[in-house]
mmCIF file of the N, C-alpha and C atoms, coordinates in Angstrom:
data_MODEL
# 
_entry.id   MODEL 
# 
loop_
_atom_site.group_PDB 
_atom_site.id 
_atom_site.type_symbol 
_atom_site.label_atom_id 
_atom_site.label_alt_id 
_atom_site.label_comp_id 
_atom_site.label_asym_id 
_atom_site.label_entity_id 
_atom_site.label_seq_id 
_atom_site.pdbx_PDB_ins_code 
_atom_site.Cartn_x 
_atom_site.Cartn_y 
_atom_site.Cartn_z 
_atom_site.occupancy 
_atom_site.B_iso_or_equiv 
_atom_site.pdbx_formal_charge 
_atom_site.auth_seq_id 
_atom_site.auth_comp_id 
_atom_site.auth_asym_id 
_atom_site.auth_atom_id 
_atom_site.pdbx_PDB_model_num 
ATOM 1  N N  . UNK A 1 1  ? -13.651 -17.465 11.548 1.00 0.00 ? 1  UNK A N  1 
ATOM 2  C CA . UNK A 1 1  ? -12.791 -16.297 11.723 1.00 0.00 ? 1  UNK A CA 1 
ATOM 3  C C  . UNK A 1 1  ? -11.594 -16.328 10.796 1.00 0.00 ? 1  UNK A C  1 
ATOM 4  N N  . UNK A 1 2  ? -11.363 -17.449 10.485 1.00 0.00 ? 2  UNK A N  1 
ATOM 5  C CA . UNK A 1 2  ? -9.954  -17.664 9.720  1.00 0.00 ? 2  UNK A CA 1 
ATOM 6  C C  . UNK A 1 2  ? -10.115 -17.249 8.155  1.00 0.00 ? 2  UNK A C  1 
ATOM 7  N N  . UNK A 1 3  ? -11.169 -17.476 7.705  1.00 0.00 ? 3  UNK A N  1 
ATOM 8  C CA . UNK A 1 3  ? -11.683 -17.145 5.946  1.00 0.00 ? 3  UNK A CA 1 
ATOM 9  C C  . UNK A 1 3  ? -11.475 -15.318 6.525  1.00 0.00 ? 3  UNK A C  1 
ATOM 10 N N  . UNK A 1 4  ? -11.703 -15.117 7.475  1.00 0.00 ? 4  UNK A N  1 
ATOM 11 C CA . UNK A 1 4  ? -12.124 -13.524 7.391  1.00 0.00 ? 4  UNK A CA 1 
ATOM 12 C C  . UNK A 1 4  ? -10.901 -12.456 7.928  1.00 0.00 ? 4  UNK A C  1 
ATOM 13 N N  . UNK A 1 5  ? -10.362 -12.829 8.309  1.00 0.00 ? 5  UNK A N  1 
ATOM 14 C CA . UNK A 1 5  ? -8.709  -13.069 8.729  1.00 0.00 ? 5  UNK A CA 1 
ATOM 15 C C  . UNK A 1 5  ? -7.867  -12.701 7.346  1.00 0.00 ? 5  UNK A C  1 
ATOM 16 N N  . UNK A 1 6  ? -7.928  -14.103 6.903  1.00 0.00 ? 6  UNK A N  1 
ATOM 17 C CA . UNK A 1 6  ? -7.233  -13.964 5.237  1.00 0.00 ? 6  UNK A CA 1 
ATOM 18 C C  . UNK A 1 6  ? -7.693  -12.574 4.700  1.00 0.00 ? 6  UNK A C  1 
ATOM 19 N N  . UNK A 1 7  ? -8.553  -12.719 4.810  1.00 0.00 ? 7  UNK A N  1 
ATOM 20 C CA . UNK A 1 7  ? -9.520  -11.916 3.627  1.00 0.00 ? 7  UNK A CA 1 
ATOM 21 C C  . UNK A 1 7  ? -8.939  -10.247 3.969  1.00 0.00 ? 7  UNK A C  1 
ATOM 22 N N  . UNK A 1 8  ? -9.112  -10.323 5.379  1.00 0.00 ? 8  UNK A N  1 
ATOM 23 C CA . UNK A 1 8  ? -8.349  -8.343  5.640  1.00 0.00 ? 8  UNK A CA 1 
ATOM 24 C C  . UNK A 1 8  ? -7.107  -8.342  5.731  1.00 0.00 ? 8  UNK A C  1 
ATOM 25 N N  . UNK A 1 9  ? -6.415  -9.477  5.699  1.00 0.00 ? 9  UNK A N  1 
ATOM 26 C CA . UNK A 1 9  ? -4.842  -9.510  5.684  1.00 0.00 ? 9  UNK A CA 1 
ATOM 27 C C  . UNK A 1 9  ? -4.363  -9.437  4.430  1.00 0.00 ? 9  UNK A C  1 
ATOM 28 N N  . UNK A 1 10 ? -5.220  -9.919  3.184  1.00 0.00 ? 10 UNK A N  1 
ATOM 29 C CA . UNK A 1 10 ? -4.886  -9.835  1.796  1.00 0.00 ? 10 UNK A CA 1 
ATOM 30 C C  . UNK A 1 10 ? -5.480  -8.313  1.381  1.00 0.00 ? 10 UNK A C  1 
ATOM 31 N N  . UNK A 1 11 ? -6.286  -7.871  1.621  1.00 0.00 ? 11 UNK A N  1 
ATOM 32 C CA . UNK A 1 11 ? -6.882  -6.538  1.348  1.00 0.00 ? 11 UNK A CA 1 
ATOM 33 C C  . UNK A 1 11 ? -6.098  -5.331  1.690  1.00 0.00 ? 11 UNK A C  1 
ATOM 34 N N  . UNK A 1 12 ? -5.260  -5.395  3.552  1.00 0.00 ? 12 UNK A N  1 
ATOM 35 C CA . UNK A 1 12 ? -4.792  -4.844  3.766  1.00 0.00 ? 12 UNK A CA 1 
ATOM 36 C C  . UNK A 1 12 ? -2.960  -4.943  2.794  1.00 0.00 ? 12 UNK A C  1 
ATOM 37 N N  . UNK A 1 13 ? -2.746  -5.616  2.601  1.00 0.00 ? 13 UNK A N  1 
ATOM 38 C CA . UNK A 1 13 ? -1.333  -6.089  1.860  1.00 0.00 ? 13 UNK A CA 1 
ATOM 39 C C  . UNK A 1 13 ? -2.002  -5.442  0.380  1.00 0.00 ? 13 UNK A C  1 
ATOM 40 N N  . UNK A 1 14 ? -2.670  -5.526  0.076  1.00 0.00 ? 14 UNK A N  1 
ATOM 41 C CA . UNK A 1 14 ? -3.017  -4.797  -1.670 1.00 0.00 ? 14 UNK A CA 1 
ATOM 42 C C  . UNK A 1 14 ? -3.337  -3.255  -1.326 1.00 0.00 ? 14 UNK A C  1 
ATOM 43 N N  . UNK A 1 15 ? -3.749  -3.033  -0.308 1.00 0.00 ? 15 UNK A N  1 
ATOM 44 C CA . UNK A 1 15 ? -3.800  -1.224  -0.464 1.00 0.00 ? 15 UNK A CA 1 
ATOM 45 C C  . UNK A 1 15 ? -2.276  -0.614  -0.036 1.00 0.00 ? 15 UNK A C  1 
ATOM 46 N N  . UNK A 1 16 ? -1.518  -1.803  0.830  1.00 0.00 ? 16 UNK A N  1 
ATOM 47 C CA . UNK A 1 16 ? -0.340  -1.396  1.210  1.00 0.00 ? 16 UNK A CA 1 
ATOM 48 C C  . UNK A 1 16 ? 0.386   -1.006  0.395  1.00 0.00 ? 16 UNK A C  1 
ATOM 49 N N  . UNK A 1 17 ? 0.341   -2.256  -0.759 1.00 0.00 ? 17 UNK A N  1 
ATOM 50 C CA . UNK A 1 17 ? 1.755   -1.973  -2.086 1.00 0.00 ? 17 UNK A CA 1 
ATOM 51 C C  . UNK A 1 17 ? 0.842   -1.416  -3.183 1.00 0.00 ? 17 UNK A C  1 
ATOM 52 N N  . UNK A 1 18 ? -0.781  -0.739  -2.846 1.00 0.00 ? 18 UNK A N  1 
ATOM 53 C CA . UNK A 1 18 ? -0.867  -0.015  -3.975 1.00 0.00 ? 18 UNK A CA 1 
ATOM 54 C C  . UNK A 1 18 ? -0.416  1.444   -3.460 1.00 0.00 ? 18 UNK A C  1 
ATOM 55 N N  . UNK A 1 19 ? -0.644  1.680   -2.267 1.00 0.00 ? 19 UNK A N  1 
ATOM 56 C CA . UNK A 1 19 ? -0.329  2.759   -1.744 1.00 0.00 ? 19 UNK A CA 1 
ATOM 57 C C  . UNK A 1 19 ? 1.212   3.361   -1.723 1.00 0.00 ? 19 UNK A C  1 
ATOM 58 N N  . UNK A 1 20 ? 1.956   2.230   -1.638 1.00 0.00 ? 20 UNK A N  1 
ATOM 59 C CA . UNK A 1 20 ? 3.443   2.920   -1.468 1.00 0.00 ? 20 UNK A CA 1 
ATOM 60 C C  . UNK A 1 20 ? 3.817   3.493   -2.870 1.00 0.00 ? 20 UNK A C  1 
ATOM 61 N N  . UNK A 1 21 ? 3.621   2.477   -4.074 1.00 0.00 ? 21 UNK A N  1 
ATOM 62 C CA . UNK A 1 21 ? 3.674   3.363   -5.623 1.00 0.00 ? 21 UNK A CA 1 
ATOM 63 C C  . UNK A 1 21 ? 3.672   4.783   -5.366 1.00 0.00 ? 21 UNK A C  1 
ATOM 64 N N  . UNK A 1 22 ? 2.427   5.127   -5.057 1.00 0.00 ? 22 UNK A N  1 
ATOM 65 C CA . UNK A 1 22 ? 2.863   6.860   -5.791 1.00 0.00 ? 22 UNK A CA 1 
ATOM 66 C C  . UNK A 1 22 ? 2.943   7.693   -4.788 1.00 0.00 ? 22 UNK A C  1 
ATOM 67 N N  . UNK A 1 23 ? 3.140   7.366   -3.149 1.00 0.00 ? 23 UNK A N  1 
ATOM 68 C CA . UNK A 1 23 ? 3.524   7.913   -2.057 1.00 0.00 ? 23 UNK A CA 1 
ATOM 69 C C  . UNK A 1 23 ? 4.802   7.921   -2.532 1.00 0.00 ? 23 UNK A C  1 
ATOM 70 N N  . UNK A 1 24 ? 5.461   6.805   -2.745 1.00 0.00 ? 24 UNK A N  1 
ATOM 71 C CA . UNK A 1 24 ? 6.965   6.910   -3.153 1.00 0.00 ? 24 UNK A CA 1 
ATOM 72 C C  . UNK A 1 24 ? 7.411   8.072   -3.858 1.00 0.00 ? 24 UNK A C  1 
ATOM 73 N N  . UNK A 1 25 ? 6.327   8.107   -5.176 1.00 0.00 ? 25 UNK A N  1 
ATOM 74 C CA . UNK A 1 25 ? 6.775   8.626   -6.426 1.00 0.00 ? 25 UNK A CA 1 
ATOM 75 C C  . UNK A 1 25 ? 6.545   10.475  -6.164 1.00 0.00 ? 25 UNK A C  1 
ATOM 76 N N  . UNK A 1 26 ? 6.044   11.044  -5.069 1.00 0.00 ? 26 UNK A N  1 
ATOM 77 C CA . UNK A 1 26 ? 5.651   11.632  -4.913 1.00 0.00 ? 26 UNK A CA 1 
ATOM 78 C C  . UNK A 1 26 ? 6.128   12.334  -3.658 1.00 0.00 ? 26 UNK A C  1 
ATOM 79 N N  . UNK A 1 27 ? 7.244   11.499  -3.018 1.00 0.00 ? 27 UNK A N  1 
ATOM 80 C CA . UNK A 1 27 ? 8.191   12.062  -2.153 1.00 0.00 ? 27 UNK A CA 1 
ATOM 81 C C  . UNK A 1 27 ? 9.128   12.022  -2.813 1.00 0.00 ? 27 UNK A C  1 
ATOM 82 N N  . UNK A 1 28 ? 9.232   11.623  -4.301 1.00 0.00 ? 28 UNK A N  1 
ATOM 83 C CA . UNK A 1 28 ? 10.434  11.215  -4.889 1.00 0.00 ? 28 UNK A CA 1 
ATOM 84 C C  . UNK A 1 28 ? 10.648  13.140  -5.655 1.00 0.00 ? 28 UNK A C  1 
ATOM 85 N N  . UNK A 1 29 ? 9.874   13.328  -6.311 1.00 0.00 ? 29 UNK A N  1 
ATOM 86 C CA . UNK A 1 29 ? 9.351   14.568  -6.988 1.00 0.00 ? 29 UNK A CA 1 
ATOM 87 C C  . UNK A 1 29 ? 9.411   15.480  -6.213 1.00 0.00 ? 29 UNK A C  1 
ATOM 88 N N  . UNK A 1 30 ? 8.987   15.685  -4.902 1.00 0.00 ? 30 UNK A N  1 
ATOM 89 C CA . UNK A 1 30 ? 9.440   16.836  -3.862 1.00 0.00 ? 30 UNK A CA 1 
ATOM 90 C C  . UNK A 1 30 ? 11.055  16.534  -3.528 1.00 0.00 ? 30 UNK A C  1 
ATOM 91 N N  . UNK A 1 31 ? 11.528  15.483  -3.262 1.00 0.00 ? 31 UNK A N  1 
ATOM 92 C CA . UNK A 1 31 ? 13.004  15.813  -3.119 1.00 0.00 ? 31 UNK A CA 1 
ATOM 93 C C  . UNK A 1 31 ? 13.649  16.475  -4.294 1.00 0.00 ? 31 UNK A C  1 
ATOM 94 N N  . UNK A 1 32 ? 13.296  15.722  -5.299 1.00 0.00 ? 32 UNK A N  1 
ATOM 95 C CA . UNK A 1 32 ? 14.062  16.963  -6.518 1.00 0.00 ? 32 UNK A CA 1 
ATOM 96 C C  . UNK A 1 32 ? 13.419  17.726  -7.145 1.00 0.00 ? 32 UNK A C  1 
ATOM 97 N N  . UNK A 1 33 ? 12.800  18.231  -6.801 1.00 0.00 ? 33 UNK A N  1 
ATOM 98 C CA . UNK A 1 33 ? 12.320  19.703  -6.779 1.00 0.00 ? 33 UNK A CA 1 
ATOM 99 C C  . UNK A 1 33 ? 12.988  20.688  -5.183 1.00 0.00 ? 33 UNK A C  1 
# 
């Protein structure tokens, strides 16, 4: 359980901080607008 554990805890942490990039960038662009 522990190899498989890692494994969605690292997967979930890489869609996290790929996801915030252009969510950011993209609430960033509606505020100034």
């Amino acid at each position: 359980g522990r190899p498989i554990q890692t494994g969605e805890f690292g997967a979930d942490m890489k869609v996290h901080l790929i996801n915030e990039g252009p969510v950011t960038i993209i609430v960033d662009t509606k505020l100034k607008e």
